[in-house]
C-alpha positions in Angstrom: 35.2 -31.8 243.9 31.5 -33.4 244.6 30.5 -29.6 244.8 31.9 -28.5 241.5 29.9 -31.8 239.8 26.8 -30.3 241.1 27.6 -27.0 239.9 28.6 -28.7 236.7 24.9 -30.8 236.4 23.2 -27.4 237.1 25.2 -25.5 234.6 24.4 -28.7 231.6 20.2 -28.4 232.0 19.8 -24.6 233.1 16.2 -22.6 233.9 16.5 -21.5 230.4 17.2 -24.3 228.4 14.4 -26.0 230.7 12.1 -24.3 233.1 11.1 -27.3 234.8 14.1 -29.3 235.6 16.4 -26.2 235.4 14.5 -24.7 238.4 14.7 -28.1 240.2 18.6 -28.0 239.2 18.5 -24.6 240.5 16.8 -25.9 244.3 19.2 -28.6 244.3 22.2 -26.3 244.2 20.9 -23.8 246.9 20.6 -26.4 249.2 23.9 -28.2 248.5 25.6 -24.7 248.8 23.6 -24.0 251.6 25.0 -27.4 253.6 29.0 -26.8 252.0 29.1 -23.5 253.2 28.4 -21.1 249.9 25.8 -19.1 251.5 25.6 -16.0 249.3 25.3 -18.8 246.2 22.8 -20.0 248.2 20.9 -17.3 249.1 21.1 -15.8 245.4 19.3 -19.2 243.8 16.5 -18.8 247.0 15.5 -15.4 246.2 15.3 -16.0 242.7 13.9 -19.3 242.9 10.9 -17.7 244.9 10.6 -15.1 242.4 10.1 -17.7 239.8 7.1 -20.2 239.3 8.0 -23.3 239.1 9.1 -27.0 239.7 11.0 -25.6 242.8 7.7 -24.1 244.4 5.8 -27.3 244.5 4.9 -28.5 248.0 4.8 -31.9 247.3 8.6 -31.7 246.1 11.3 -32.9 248.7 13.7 -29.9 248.0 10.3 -27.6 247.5 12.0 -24.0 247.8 8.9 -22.1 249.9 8.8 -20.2 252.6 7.3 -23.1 254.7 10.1 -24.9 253.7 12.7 -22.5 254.1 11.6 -21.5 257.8 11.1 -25.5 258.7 13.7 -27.6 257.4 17.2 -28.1 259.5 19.0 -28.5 256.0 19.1 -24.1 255.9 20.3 -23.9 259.6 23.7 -22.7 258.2 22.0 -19.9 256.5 19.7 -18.7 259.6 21.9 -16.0 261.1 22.5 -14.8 257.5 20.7 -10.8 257.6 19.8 -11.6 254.0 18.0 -14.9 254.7 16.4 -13.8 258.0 15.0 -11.1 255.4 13.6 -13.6 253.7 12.2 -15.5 256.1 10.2 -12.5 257.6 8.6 -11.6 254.2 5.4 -12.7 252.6 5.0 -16.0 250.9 5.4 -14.9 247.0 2.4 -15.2 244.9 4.6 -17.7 243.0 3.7 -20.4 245.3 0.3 -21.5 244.5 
């Protein structure tokens, strides 16, 4: 149930109704999915969420989606031995980060 009401929040402010706190939404819900155990949700938000300036590539953010972030933080463990995210991991940082 707590998972569906963060689905549900995402799904109410999405990237396209705003950019900003949509792509925060958008981090948000990759890293709950990541921690209940939705990897390829997961993993789908990260690789677009790289691909996309914005809110969720901010440094300074706590659930900042960057590489540095991706390949540090204990909170994607469950997505480590994931081929797609490994992928990720070994590639450059996108020139969406700034």
């Amino acid at each position: 149930m707590p998972f569906e009401k963060v689905v549900r929040a995402f799904e109410l402010e999405p990237e396209s109704q705003d950019a900003f706190h949509g792509a925060i939404g958008a981090a948000n819900l990759a890293l709950v999915s990541a921690l209940v155990g939705e990897p390829d949700q997961a993993i789908t938000l990260i690789e677009r969420l790289l691909s996309t300036p914005g809110a969720a590539s901010y440094p300074d953010w706590p659930n900042s989606i960057t590489l540095a972030e991706l390949r540090l933080r204990r909170e994607w463990d469950s997505l480590r031995s994931d081929p797609r995210f490994q992928k990720i991991l070994a590639g450059p940082e996108p020139k969406t980060v700034y």
